[in-house]
N, C-alpha and C positions, 0 to 999 in steps of 0.2 A: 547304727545307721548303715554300716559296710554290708551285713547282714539282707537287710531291708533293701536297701540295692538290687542286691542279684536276685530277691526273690520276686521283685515285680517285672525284670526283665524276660518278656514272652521266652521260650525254650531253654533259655537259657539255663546250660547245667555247670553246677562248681559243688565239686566234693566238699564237706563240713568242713576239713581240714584246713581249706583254704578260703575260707570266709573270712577271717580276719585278715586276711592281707587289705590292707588300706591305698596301697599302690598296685594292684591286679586289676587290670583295666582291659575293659571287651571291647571299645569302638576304636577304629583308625583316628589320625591327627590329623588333618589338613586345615591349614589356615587358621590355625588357632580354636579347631572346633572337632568337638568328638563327632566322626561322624560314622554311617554305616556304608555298608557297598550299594552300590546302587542298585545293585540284585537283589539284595535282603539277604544274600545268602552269606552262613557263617562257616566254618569249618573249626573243628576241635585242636586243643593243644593240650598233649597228652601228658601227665608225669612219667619219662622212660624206666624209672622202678618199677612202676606196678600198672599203667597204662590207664591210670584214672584219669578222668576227663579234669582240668582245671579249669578252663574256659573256653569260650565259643567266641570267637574273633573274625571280622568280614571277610568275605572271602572276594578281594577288590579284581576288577577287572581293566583291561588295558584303559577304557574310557575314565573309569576310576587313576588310573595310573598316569593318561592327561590331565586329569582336572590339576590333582597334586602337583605335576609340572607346571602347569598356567598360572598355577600358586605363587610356587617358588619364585617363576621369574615375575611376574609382576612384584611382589615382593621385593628382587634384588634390586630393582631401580632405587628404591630406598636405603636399604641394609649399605650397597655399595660406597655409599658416599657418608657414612654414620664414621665418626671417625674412632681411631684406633682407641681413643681414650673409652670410647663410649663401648666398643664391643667388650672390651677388656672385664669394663666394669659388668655387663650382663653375662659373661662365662666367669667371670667370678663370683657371684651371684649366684650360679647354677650349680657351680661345686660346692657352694656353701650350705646349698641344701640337697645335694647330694650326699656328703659330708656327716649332716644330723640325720640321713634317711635310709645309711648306710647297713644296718641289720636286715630295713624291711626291706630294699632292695636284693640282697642277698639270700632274703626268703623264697625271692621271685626266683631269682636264676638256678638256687637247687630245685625249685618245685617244676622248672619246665623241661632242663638241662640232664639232671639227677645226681649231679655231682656234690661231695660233700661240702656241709656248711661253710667248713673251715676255709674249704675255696674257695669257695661262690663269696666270704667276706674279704680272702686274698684279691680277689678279680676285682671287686668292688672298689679297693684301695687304688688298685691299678688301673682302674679304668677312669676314677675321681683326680688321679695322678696328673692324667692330659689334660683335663680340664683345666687345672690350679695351671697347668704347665702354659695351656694354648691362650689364660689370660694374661701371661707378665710376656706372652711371644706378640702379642697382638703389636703392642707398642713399640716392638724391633726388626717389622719388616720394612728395610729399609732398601733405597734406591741409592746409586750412585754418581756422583760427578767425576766425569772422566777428563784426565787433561787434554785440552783440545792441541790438534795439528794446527790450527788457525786462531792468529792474535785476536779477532773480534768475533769467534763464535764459541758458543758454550755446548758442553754434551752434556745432555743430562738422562740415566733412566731411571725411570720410575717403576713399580710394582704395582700391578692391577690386579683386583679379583679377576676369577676367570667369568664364574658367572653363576648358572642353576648346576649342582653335582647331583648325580645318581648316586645314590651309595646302598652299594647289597653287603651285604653282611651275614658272619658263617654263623651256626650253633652252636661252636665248640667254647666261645668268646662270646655271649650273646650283648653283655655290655660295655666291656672295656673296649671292641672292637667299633663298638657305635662313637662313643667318646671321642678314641683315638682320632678318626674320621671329621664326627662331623666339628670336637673342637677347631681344630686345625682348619676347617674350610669356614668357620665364622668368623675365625679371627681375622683370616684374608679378606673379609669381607663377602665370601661368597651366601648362596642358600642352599637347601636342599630339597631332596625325597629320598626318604630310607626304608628302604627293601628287608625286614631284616627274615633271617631265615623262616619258613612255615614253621619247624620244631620247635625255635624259640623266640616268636616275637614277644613276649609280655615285658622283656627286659627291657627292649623302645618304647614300649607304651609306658612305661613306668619313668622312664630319661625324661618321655614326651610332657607325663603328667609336672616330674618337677621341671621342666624348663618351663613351663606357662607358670609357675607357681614365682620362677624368678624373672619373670618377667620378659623371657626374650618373645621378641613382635610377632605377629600373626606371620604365616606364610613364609618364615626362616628357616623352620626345622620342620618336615612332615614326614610321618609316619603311616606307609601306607602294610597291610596285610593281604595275603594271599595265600593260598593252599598250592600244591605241587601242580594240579590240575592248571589255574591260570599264570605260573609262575613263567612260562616262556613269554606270553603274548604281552606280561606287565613287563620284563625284562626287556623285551624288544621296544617298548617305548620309552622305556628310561633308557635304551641305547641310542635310540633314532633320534627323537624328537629333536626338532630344530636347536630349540631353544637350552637343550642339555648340553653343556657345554665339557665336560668330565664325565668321565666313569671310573669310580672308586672304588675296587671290590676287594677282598679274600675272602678266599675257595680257593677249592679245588685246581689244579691247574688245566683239565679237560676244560670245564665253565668257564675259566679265565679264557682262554683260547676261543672261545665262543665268542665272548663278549668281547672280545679286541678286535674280532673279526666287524662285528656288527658296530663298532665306532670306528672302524674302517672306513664307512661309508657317509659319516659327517664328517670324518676328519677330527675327529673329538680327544681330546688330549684323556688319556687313563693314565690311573693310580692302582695297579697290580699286587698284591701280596699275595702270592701261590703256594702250593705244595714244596714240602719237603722232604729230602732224607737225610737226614742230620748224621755224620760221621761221633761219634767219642771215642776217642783214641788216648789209651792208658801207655804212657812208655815208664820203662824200668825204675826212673829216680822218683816217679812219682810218687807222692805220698799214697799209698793205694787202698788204708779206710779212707782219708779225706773223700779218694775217688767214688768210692762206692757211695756213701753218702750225698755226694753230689748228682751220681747215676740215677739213683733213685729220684732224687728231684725233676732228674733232666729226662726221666721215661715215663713216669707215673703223674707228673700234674696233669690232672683233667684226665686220667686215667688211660695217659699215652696218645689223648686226642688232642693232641695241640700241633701246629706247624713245623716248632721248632725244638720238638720232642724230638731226644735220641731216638734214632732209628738202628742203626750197624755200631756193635758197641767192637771196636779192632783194641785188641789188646795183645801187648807182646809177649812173647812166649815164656821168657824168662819171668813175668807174675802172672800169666794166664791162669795157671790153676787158683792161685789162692785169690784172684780177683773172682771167679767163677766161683768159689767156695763161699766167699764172703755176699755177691751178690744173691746167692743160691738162700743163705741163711735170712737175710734181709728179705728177700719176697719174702718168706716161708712168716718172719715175723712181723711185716709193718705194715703188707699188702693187707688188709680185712676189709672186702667184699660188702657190701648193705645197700640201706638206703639212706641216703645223703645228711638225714634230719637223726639217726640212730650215731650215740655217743659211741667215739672210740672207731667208727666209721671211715676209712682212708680214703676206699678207693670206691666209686658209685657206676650205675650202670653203665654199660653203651649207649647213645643216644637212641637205635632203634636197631630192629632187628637185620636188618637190611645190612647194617656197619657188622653186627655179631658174624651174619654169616660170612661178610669178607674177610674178616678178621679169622674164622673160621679155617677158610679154605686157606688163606695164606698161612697156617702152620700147618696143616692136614698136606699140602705139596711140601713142604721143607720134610716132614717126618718121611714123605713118599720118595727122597732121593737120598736120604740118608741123612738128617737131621736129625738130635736125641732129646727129648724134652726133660730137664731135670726137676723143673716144679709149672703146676700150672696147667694150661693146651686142653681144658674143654668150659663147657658151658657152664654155667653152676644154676641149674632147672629148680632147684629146690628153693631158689630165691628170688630168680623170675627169668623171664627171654632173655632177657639184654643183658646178662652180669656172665662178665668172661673173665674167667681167673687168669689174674697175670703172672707172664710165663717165658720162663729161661730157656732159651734153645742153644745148643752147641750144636758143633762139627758144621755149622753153615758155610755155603759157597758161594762164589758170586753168581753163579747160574739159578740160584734157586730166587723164586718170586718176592720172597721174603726180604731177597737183599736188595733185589734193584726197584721195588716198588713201597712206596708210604705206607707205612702197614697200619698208620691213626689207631692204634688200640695197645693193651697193657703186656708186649712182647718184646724180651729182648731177645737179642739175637747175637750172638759171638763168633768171632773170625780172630782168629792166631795171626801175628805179623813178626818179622824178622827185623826189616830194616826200614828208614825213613822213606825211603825211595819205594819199596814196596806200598807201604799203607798210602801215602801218597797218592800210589795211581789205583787202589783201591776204592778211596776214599770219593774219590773225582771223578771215578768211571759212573757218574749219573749226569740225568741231564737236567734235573735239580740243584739246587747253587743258593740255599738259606741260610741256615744256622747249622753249625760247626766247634765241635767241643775237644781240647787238646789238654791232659795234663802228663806235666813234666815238670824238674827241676830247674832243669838248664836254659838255660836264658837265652842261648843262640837259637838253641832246637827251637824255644816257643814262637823266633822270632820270623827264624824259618818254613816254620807250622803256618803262623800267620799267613806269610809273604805269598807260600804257594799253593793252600789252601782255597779252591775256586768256590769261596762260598761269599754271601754278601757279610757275614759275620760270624766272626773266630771268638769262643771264648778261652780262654788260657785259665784252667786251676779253678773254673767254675762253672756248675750244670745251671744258672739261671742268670741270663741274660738283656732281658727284655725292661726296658724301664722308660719313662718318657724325654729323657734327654738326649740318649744318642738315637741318631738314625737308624730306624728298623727299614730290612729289605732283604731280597737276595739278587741272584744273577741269572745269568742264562733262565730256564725256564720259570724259575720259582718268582719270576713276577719285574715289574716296574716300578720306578721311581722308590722314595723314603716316607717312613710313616714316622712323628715324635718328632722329637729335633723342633729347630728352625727350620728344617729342610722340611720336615711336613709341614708346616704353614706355606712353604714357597709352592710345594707342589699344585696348590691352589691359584698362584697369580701366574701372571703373565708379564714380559719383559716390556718396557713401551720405552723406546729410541725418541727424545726430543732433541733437535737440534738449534739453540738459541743463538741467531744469526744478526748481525746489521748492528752490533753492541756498540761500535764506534760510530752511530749514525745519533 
């Protein structure tokens, strides 16, 4: 029947390979209905392995990007007042068939992503994670009673959804990023429209298919698509429009800045997750396989394209070498290059060539001031555009691009340090402020590490941090407010001041 589908749909092209996906879905979601652009017009979503076409998805326009809003908020007048018991049970409901749907899911996100299986089932986990998480949070967003200064009146506040969210979403996360999100803003009560990237929207349409499977309402969750061409003018309506009451996004932090700028002008409360440059800082007591092993975790998932990828790996002089010897050994044996669906497969494309050639030039300048690459630093052609061997660099400086910019791809990069105070202002000299990785023995250092580390999150003695319980975020540029948590369900309501007066009347 899957088959039969895409062969009656007019133009529509999907390589053999991908015919059996049963959750690869070509129309946008609004309102609870597959619909197309109002243009007709579709654009491709390519596999970044081999640049095969998978599907043809509409290519929506800002008018398209109002309907989807007029959606949501006629929608929220409902969803608003559904109570906690009731959302809880429909995002339970939705991870339950997430849950059992959890390979063919995973088939989607390597097939549009490139990244291997074994991830794209890790993401899957973690992205089902907020789900399970955002329905036992549903029923603990709680308001307060404050003691009153006055014998006959009462303070009371409450928590309100906010209202319609915009949520855009990056490629690198194409559905645990969706999850995170729009869990968290249903269980407040809120609705949406979800942007998610050109590269990889099938991973929302595939969310979109099982959330109608479980039942949540028309005009809750929408799922609109666009190509790079209409992505400003649908962005500027998910920023503007009256009725948008949030804007949700991670990216980049150039886009972030854009988009803050542009809810500037309604006054619109954002939800920011940006750009980082993640510090890993080896000191002497450390256990320093442990460390390595955890390096590798902390630079190589999603093949270095993640936010809170190691970026500047500062190690102390006294295990400098044999942490560089030992990391040197480990690319050399665990890094293997492919395509995402080939056994034994670790590390899978760049997402486009666009990311290769930045990745590119940022070690091509590190080797031009005196950089040395010890494994790794060119393209690997013989297996396609986008596949960049990842790559150890020494003798790095803080001057070189390599260190003060996100380098999102599969490079480390090494810097010698002496003292605490040293790596320290190393560490901080960005204007980045996300994830932060410190191992040591010593129990004051980690705690000190902690304390004056300017990042939104320190992890101590481990390269993987990210889970749906504690607060995700950073500081300074790398973005606003908390994602997971409690604290992401809050960032959805709003405080409301009632004050209960005349009690002795």
């Amino acid at each position: 029947m899957v088959l039969l589908r895409f062969r009656i749909i007019k133009n529509m092209i999907v390589a053999p390979q991908y015919r059996q996906m049963h959750l690869l879905k070509n129309s946008a979601y609004v309102n609870g209905e597959w619909v197309k652009a109002s243009s007709n017009v579709v654009f491709a979503v390519k596999n970044p392995a081999d640049d095969s076409v998978i599907a043809e998805v509409p290519d929506m326009d800002a008018a398209d990007a109002k309907n989807a809003v007029d959606t949501a908020a006629a929608a929220f007048e409902t969803w608003r007042w559904t109570t906690a018991k009731e959302r809880s049970r429909v995002l339970r409901k939705w991870f339950d068939l997430c849950e059992e749907n959890s390979e063919e899911l995973a088939k989607v996100i390597t097939a549009e992503s490139g990244k291997p299986l074994a991830e794209s089932r890790g993401e899957i986990s973690y992205g089902n994670s907020f789900l399970e998480w955002f329905a036992d949070t549903a029923r603990h967003i709680n308001g307060e009673i404050i003691p009153s200064p006055w014998p006959t009146k009462q303070i009371l506040l409450t928590r309100q959804p906010l209202g319609v969210v915009s949520v855009i979403t990056p490629w690198n996360f194409p559905y645990a990023m969706i999850t995170r999100k729009v869990g968290a803003l249903m269980a407040a009560g809120c609705t949406c429209v979800v942007k998610p990237s050109e590269d990889t929207p099938l991973a929302a349409l595939a969310a979109a298919e099982l959330a109608e499977q479980a039942g949540v309402p028309k005009g809750i969750f929408n799922v609109i698509t666009t190509s790079r061409k209409n992505a400003a003018s649908v962005g500027k309506v998910l920023c503007e429009d009256h009725a948008v009451r949030c804007i949700s996004f991670t990216g980049s932090t150039g886009v972030g800045r854009i988009l803050y700028g542009l809810a500037a002008n309604g006054i619109k409360k954002v939800a920011l997750e940006l750009g980082g440059n993640a510090p890993f800082i080896v000191f002497p007591s450390a256990d320093i396989e442990y460390a390595l092993d955890q390096a590798m975790l902390a630079k190589f998932r999603n093949n270095g394209q993640a936010c809170v990828g190691a970026n500047r790996f500062f190690i102390h002089e006294d295990v400098y070498d044999k942490f560089v010897k030992g990391m040197k050994n480990r690319i050399s044996q665990k890094c293997v290059l492919g395509h995402g669906t080939q056994e034994g497969v670790t590390c899978g494309p760049l997402i486009n060539l666009k990311q290769v050639k930045i990745v590119s030039k940022l070690v091509e300048d590190a080797i031009s001031q005196g950089a040395k690459v010890l494994v790794g630093g060119k393209v690997r052609k013989e297996l396609g555009a986008n596949f960049y061997e990842s790559t150890l660099l020494v003798n790095v400086k803080p001057s070189m691009s390599v260190f003060s910019e996100e380098v999102f791809g599969p490079v480390v990069s090494c810097v010698k340090f002496n003292t605490e105070e040293e790596v320290l202002k190393m560490a901080n000299s960005t204007r980045s402020g996300l994830a932060s990785y410190v191992f040591t023995k010593d129990l004051g250092q980690a705690f000190r590490m902690s304390s004056k580390l300017e990042f939104g999150m320190v992890a101590i003695n481990d390269g993987i941090l990210s889970a749906a319980e504690p607060a995700f975020g950073g500081i300074k540029e790398s973005g606003i407010g908390r994602e997971g948590s409690k604290h992401g369900a809050e960032e959805y309501t709003e405080l409301k001041y009632t004050l209960m007066s005349g009690l002795d009347k």
